[in-house]
Each structure stands twice: as structure tokens, then as C-alpha cells.
N, C-alpha and C positions, 0 to 999 in steps of 0.2 A: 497532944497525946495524953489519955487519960494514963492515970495514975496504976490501974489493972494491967493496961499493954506495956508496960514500961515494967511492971512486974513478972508480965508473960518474957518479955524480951530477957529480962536478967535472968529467969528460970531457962530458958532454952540455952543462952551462952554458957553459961554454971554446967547443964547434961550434957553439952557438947566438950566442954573444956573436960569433962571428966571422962567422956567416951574416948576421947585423944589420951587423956594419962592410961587410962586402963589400959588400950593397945600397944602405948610406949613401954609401956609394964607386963604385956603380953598375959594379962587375965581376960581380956577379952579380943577375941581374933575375929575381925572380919577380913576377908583376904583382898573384898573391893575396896576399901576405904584404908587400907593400910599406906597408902600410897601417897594418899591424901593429909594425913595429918597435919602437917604443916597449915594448909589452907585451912583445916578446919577451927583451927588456933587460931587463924589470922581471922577468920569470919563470924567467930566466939565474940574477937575484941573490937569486930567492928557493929556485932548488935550490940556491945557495951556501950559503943559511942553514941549507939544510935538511940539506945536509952536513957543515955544523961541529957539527951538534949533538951 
């Protein structure tokens, strides 16, 4: 995996991890994904994983 996708992957885990605090914090509301957060945390740290490798 080149060194770009591996940066793409940590950029995407980072805006998701932040889209999940934001709603836990209720500055931002989406009423479909509210439900979700949990998994979204958990699919954050697993493109973490999938970028260290």
C-alpha cells in the first residue's frame, strides 16, 4: 500500500472519529447516523488498523 492511501485512510478515520464526537456533543445532528456512532468509532479504528499495516 502506497504511502498516499495509507494517508488517505488516516484522513478519513480522523473525519469520522470527529463526525462521531461532534454528534456525541450534539454540534452536529444527523438524525440517520445517530444510531450508529458506536460502529462508526469501531470502523474509524479499524481503517487505523488497516493503515498501519
Amino acid at each position: 500500500m502506497s504511502q498516499k492511501t495509507k494517508l488517505t485512510l488516516r484522513f478519513v478515520a480522523v473525519m469520522v472519529v470527529l463526525l462521531t464526537l461532534g454528534m456525541q456533543l450534539q454540534f452536529v445532528i444527523i438524525p440517520a447516523l445517530s444510531t450508529y456512532k458506536f460502529w462508526l468509532a469501531v470502523g474509524a479504528f479499524a481503517l487505523l488498523l488497516i493503515a498501519d499495516r
